[in-house]
C-alpha positions as CSV (number, residue, x, y, z in Angstrom):
1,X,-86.5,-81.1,-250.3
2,X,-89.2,-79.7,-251.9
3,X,-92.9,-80.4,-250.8
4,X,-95.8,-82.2,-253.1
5,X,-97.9,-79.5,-253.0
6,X,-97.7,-75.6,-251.7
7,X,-100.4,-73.5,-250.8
8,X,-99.1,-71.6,-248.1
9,X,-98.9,-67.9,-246.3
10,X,-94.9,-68.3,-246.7
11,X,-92.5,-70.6,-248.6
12,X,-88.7,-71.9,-249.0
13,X,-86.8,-73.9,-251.3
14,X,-83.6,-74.7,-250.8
15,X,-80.5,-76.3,-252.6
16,X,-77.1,-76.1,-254.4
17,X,-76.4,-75.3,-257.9
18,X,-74.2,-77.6,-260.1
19,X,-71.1,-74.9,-258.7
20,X,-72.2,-76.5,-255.6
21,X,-73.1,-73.2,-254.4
22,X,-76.1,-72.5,-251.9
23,X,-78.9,-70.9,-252.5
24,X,-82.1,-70.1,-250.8
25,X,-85.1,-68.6,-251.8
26,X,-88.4,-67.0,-249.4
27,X,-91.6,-65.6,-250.4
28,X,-94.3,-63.9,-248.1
29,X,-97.0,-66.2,-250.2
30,X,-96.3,-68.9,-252.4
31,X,-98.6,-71.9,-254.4
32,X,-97.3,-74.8,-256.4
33,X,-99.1,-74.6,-260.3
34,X,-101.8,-76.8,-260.4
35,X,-101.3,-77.8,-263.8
36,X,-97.1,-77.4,-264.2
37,X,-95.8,-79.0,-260.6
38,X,-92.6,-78.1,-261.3
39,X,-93.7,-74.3,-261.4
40,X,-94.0,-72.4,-257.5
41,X,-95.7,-68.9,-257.9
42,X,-94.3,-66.2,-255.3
43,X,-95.0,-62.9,-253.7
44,X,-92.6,-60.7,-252.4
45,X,-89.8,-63.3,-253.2
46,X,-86.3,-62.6,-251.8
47,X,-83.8,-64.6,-253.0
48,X,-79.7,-65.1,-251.0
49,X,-77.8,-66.7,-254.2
50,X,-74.1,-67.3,-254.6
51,X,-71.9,-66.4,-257.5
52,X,-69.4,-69.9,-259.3
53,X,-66.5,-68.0,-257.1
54,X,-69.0,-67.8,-253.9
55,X,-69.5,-63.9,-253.9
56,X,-73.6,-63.6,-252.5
57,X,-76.1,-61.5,-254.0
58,X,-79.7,-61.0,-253.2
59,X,-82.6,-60.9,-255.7
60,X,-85.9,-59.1,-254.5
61,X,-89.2,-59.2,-256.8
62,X,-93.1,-58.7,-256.3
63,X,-93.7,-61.6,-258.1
64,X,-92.4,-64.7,-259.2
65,X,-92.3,-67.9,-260.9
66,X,-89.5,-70.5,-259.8
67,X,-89.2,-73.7,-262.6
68,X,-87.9,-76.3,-260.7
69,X,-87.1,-78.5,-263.7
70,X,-85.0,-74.9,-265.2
71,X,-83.9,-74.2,-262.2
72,X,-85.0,-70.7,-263.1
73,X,-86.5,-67.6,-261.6
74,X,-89.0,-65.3,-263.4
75,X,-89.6,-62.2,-261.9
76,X,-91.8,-59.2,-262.4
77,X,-92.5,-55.9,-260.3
78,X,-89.5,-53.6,-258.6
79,X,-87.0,-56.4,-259.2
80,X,-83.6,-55.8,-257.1
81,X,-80.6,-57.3,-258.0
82,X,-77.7,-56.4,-255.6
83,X,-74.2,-57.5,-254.5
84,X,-73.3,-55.7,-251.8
85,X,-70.5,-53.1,-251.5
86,X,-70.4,-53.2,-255.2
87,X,-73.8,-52.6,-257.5
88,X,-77.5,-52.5,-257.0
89,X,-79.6,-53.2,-260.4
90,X,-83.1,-52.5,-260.6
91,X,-85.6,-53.5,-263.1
92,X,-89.2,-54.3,-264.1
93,X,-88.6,-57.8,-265.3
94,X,-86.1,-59.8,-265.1
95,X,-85.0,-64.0,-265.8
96,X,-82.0,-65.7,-263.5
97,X,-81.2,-68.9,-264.2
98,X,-79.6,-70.0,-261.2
99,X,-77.5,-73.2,-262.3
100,X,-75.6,-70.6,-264.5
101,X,-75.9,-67.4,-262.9
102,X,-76.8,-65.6,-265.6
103,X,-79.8,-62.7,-266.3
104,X,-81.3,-61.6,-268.4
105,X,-83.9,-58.5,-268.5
106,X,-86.4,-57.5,-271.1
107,X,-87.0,-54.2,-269.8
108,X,-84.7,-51.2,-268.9
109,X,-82.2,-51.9,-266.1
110,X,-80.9,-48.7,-263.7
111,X,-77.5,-49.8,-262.2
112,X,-76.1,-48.4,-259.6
113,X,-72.4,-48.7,-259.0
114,X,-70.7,-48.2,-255.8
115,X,-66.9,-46.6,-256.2
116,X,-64.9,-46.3,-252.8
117,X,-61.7,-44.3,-252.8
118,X,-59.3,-45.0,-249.6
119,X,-56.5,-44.8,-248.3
120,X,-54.8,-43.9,-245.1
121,X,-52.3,-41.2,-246.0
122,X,-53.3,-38.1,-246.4
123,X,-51.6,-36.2,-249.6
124,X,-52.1,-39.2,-251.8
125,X,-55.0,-37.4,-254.1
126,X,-58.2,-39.2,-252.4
127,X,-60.6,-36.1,-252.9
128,X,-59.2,-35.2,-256.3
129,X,-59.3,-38.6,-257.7
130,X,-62.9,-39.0,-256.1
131,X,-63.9,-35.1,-257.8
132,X,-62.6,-35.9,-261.2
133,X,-63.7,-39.4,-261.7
134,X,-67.5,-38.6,-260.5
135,X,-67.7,-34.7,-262.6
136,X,-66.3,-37.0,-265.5
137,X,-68.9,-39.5,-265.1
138,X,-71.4,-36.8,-264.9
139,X,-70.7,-35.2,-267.6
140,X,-70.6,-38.5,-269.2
141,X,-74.3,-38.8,-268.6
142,X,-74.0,-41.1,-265.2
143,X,-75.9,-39.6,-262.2
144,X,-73.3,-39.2,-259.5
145,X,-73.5,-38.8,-255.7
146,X,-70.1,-38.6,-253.9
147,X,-70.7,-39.4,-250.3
148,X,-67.7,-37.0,-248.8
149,X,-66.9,-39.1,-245.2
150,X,-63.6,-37.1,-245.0
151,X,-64.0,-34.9,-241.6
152,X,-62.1,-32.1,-243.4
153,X,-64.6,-32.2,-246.2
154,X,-62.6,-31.1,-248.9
155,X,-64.8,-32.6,-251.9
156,X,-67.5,-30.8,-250.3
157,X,-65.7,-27.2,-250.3
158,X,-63.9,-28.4,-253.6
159,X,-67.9,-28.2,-255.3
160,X,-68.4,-24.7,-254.0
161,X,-70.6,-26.3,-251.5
162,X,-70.8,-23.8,-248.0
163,X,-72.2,-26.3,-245.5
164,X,-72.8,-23.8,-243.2
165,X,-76.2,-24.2,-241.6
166,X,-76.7,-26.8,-243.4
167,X,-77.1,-30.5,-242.5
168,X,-73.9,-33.0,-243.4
169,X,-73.6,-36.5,-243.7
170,X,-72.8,-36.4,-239.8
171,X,-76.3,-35.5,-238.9
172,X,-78.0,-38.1,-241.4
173,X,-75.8,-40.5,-239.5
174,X,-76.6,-39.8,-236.1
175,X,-79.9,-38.1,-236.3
176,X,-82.8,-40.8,-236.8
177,X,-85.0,-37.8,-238.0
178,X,-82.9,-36.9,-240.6
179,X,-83.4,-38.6,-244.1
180,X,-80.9,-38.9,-247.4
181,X,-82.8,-36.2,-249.1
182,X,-82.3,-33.8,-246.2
183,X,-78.4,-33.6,-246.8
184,X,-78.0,-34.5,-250.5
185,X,-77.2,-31.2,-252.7
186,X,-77.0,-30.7,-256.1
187,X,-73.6,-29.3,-257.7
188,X,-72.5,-26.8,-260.2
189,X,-72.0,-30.2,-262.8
190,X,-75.0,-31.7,-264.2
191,X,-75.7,-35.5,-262.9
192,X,-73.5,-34.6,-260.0
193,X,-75.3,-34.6,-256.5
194,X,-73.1,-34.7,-253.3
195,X,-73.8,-35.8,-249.6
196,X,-71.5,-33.1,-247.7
197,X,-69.3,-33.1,-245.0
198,X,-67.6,-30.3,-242.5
């Protein structure tokens, strides 16, 4: 239920869609419009929203506008669109209509795609696949980063990468001091940036 009027350090609505799907959205600071009531103004908003299927994904914004009548969102500043294990959008501004699920963006939108390659034979072409598809991509114009979590790091001596001395995806893992940017190299291929392994 939504309140009669908001002024308030933090705020929550609450609901279902007509796919009878939940949603729930938070703000660090949020205030009803005085003249619109069925507008709520929000900072820092993080949205938990549910695809027709029930998939979740999380909206993050700066700022924005929920139309209660619309069902709407209207967001502005570092929006973050992500559903995990599978993509992470961002983008200056950004509409979700959350009835339909669908967005739409008036500025540029960097996507970031996450491929995983498994399985638990060994001989079955895991580091070749995972090579070829992300040089191909690169050279496609697609910034790449293969994250090589084989112990054996074969990707990683497959890119003419010599981790010796070097930090691997092992220390970033179990060393709190070490960040991403510690570990991640650059390859011979353009676009085509790898977190090593040994």
């Amino acid at each position: 239920e939504k309140p009669k009027q908001i002024n308030s350090e933090e705020i929550t609505l609450a609901g279902t869609d007509k796919s009878d799907q939940p949603y729930h959205i938070t703000a660090t600071r949020g205030w009803q419009d005085k003249d619109r009531s069925e507008l709520y103004h929000m900072e820092k908003m993080t949205a938990k929203l549910r695809r027709p299927s029930g998939e979740p994904y999380d909206v993050m914004a700066e700022r924005a506008v929920y139309n209660d009548k619309e069902k709407g969102l209207d967001l502005e500043g570092s929006v973050v669109i992500t559903e995990p294990g599978r993509y992470t959008a961002r983008m200056e501004k950004a509409h979700v209509k959350i009835e339909d699920k669908t967005l739409s963006s008036s500025s540029a939108v960097d996507v970031t795609r996450i491929i995983a390659i498994a399985n638990q034979k060994g001989g079955v072409g895991k580091t070749t696949s995972s090579v070829s598809i992300s040089a191909g991509l690169a050279k496609e114009g697609y910034k790449v980063c293969i994250i090589d979590m084989d112990h054996q790091g074969n990707a990683t001596t497959s890119l003419g990468i010599n981790v010796e001395k070097r930090p691997t995806l092992a220390e970033l893992i179990v060393m709190p001091e070490y960040i991403v940017e510690d570990v991640l190299l650059e390859t011979y291929v353009k676009n085509l940036w790898i977190i090593p392994s040994d």
